[in-house]
N, C-alpha and C positions, 0 to 999 in steps of 0.2 A: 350266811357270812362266808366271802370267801378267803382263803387262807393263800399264800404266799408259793405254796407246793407244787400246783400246777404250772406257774410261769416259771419255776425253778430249773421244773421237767421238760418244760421246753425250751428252756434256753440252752439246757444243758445238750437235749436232742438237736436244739439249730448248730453249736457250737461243733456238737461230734460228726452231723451231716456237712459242715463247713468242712473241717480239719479232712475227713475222707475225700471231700471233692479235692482239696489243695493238694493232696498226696495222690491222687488219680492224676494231676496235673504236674504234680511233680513226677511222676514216672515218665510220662508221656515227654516232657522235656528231657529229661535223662534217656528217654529212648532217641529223640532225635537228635541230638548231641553225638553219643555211641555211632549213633548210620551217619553223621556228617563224618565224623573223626575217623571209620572203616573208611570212606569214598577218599578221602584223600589219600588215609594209609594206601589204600592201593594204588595211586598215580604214585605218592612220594614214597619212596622204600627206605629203610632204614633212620628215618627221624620224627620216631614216635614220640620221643621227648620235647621235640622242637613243636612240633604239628600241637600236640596237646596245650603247651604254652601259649599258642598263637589262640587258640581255639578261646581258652583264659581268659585272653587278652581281648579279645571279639564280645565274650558274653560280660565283660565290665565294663565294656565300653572305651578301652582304648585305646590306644594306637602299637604297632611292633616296626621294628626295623630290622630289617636281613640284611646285615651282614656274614661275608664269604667268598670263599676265593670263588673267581669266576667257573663257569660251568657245571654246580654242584645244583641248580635247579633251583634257585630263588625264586625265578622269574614264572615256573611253573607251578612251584608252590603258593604263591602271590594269583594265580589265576584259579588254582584247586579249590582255593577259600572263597572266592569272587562269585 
């Protein structure tokens, strides 16, 4: 007679081998995130707040609009993400 126990034990074991892969893979994106958002900070200096926002706006999938007075690097910033 078999009992309920053993597929318990493994589903609990697939479930907890699941959740470690997705947290492997979630690091792994949060790593590459960090090194996109450092490679810009270095082209754009001082808009760490903007740059993050954009980056936001990138991983939900929508759109950002730059405005600013002329000369402040839109136009570089718009290539830095590209």
């Amino acid at each position: 007679m078999k009992t309920g126990r053993n597929r318990d034990n493994t589903e609990k074991y697939s479930m907890k081998a699941g959740e470690e892969a997705a947290e492997r893979e979630n690091g792994r994106s949060r790593q590459m995130v960090r090194e996109a958002l450092d490679q810009v900070n270095r082209v754009i200096l001082g808009k760490e707040r903007e740059i993050q926002e954009i980056m936001l706006a990138f991983l939900a999938g929508g759109h950002v609009l730059l405005e600013d007075i002329p000369g402040v690097g839109k136009t570089t910033l718009a290539v830095a993400f590209s």
